[in-house]
C-alpha positions in Angstrom: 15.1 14.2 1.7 14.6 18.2 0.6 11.2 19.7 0.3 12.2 20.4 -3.4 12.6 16.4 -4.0 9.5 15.2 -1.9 6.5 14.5 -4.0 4.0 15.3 -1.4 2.6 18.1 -0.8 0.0 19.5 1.5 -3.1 17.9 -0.5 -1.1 14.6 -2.0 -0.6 12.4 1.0 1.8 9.6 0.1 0.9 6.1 1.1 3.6 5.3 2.7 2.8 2.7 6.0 5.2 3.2 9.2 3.1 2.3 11.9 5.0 -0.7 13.3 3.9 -3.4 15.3 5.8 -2.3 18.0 3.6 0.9 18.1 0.6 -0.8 17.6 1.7 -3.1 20.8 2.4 0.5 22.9 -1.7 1.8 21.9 -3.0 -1.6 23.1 -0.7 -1.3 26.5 -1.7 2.6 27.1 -5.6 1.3 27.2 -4.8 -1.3 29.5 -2.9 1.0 31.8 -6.1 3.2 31.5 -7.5 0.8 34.0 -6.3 0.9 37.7 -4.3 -2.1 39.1 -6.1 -3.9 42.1 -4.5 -4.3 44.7 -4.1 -8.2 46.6 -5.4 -6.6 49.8 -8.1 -5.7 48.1 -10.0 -8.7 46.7 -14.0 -9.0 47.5 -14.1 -11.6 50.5 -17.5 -12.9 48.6 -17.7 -15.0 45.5 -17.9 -12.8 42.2 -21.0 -12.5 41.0 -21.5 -14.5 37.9 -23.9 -11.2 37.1 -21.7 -8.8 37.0 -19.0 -10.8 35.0 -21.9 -10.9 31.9 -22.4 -7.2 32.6 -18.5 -6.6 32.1 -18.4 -9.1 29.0 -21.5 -6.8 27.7 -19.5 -3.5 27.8 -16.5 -4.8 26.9 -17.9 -6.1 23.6 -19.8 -2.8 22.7 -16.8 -0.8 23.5 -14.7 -2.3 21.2 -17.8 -2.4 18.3 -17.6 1.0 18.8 -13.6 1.6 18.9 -13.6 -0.4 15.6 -14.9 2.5 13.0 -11.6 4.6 14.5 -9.2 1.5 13.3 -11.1 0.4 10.4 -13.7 2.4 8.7 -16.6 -0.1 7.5 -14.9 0.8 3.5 -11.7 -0.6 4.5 -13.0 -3.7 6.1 -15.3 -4.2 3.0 -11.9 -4.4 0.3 -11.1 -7.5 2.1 -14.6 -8.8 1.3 -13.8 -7.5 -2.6 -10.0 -9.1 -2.3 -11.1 -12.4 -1.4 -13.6 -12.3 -4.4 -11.1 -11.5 -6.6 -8.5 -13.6 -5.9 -10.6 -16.7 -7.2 -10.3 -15.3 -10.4 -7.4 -17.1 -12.1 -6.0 -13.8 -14.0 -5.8 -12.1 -10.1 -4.0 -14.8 -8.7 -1.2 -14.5 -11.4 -0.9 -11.2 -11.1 -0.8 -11.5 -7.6 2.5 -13.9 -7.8 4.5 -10.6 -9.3 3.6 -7.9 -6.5 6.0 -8.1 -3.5 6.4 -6.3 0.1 9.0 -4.0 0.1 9.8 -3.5 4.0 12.4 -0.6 5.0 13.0 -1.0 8.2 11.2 1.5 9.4 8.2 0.9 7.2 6.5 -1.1 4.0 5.1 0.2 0.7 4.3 -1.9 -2.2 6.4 -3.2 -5.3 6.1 -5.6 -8.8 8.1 -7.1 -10.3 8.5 -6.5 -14.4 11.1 -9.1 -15.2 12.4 -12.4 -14.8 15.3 -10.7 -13.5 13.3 -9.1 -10.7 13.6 -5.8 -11.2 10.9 -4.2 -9.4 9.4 -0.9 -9.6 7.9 1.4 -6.5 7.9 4.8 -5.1 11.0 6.9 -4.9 9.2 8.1 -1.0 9.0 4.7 -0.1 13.0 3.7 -0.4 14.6 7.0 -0.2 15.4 6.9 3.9 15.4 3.3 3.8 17.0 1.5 6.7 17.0 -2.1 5.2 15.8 -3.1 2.2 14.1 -6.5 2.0 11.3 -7.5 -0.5 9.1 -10.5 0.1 7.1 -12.1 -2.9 4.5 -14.7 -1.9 6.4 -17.4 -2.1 10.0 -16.1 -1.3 11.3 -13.6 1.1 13.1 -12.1 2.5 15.3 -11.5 -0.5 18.0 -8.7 -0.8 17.7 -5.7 -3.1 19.6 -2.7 -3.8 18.1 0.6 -5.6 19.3 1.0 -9.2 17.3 3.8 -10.3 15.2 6.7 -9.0 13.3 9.2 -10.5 12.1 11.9 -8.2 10.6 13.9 -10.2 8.2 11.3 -10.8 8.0 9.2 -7.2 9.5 5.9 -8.9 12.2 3.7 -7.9 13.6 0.6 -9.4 15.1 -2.2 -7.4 16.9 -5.1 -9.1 16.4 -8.3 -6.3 18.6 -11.3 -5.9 17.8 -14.3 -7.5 16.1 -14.8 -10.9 13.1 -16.4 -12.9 10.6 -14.3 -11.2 7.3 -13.7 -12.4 6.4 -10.4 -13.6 3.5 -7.7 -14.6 3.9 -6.5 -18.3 3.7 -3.0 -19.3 1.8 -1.1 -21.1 3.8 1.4 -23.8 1.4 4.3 -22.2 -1.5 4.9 -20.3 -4.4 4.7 -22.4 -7.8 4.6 -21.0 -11.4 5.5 -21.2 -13.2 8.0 -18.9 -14.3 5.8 -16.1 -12.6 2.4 -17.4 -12.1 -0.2 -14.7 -8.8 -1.2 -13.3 -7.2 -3.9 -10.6 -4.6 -2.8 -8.2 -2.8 -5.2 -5.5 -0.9 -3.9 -2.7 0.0 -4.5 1.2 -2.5 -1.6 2.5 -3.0 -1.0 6.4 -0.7 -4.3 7.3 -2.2 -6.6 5.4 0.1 -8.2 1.9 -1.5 -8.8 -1.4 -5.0 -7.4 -1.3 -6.6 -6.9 -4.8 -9.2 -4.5 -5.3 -11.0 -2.9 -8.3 -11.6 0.9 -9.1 -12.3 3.4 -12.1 -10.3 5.7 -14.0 -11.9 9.3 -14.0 -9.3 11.2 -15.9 -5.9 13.0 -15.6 -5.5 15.5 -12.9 -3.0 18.1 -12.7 -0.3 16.9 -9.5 2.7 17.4 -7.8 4.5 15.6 -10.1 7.0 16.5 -13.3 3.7 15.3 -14.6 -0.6 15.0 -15.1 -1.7 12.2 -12.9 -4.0 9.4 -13.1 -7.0 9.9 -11.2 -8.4 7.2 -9.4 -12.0 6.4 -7.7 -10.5 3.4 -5.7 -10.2 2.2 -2.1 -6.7 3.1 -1.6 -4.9 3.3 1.8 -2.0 3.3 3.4 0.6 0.8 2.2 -0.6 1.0 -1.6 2.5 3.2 -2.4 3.5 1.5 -5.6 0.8 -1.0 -6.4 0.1 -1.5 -10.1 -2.9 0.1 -11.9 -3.9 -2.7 -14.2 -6.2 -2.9 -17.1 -8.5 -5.3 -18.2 -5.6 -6.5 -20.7 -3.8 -7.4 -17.8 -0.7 -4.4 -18.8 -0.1 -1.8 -16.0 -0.9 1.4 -17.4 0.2 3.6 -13.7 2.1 3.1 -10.4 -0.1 5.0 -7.3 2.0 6.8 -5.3 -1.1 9.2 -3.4 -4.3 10.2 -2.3 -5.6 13.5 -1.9 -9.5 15.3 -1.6 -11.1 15.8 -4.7 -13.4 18.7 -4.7 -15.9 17.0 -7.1 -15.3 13.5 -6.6 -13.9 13.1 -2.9 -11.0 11.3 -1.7 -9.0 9.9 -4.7 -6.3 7.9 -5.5 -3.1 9.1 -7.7 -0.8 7.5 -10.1 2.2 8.1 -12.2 1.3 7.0 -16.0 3.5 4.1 -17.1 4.9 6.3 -19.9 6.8 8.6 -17.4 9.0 5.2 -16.1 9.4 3.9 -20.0 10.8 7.4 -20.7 13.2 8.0 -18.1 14.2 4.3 -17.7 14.3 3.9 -21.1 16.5 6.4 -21.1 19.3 5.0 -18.4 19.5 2.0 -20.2 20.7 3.9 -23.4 23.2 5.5 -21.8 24.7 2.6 -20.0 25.1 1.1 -23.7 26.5 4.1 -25.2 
């Protein structure tokens, strides 16, 4: 992918997860082989001390209180408080049946689906180096996809998955808000699959993009790339696609307004008649 075509830049970080298991397996190892191997002949002729085993326990378990902030920071462990909140309310849960995992190979992002034919719109970053493409609903996965649409210029992708009678989000004709209004998103953020959290709309932003930007004051993280912004009508008025730093507001979420997809998909499909 060319610097002219990627939609990050320096301040926008894309939200794109490729830390793989396999990685996360090698940090866990590296401590382990922090710690120096003793030898047989080396063994303590005398009994243990049941003391100093408690001691070890002790350190062991403030250690990894304090390793914890550098994994999780206390605001990411709190969405999973929010998610489980939300997801007893019974307008979450359906939503939650149309947003799917879409795994690459070599990473995951999010998706949702906006038809019974399981077309699915994401981010253009998160399927353009793909090595595999597999989606996973909750109930169903993996399923095959291929890519029938991108739009650069605005970080969006459509897949069209195998199979059909799929739930799906619907969409709003544009993205029309109030300053500060409340929204839902659901994504697979930092590993985990269908989180739902809440946030608030400050305004547009100037970005990166062919495009303004919706800017967001919401716990987003790695892995949202392509979760729905929904409004309280339950229609998705934005796809995320970044964060960056804020000057006034802090670390804030970005996303693509719903009317940019309509326009250019919109547009595909009139062609393909004509």
């Amino acid at each position: 992918m060319t610097d002219e075509k990627k939609p990050e830049t320096t301040d926008e970080k894309d939200l794109y997860e490729n830390l793989t298991e396999e990685e996360m397996y090698e940090l866990i190892q590296e401590e382990k082989e922090k710690k120096p191997l003793q030898k047989e002949d080396d063994k303590p002729k005398r009994p243990f001390p049941k003391w100093v085993f408690w001691l070890i326990a002790l350190f062991m378990v403030i250690n990894i209180g304090a390793a914890l902030p550098s994994i999780f920071s206390l605001p990411a462990l709190e969405f999973l408080k929010t998610s489980a909140q939300l997801l007893n309310d019974d307008d979450i849960k359906e939503y939650k049946e149309s947003i799917v995992v879409v795994d690459t190979g070599s990473g995951r992002g999010t998706g949702f689906s906006i038809s019974p034919e399981g077309y699915i719109i994401t981010n253009y970053h998160v399927v353009d180096e793909y090595e595999r493409l597999w989606l996973y609903f909750p109930e169903h996965g993996p399923l095959d996809a291929e890519i029938i649409a991108t739009y650069p210029e605005y970080d969006l992708a459509v897949l069209d998955a195998e199979g059909e009678n799929y739930p799906y989000l619907e969409l709003a004709d544009q993205a029309s808000f109030e300053t500060n209004e409340s929204f839902y998103f659901i994504g697979n953020p930092l590993r985990f699959s269908g989180i739902a959290n809440k946030g608030n709309i400050i305004d547009y932003t100037s970005s990166s993009l062919e495009s303004d930007a919706l800017m967001l004051d919401a716990p987003i993280y790695k892995g949202n790339s392509g979760s729905p912004v929904i409004n309280e009508n339950g229609e998705v008025i934005g796809v995320i696609y970044a964060t960056r730093q804020d000057d006034e507001h802090g670390k804030v979420g970005l996303a693509v307004p719903i009317e940019r997809f309509h326009e250019k998909f919109n547009q595909d499909l009139n062609l393909e008649e004509e």
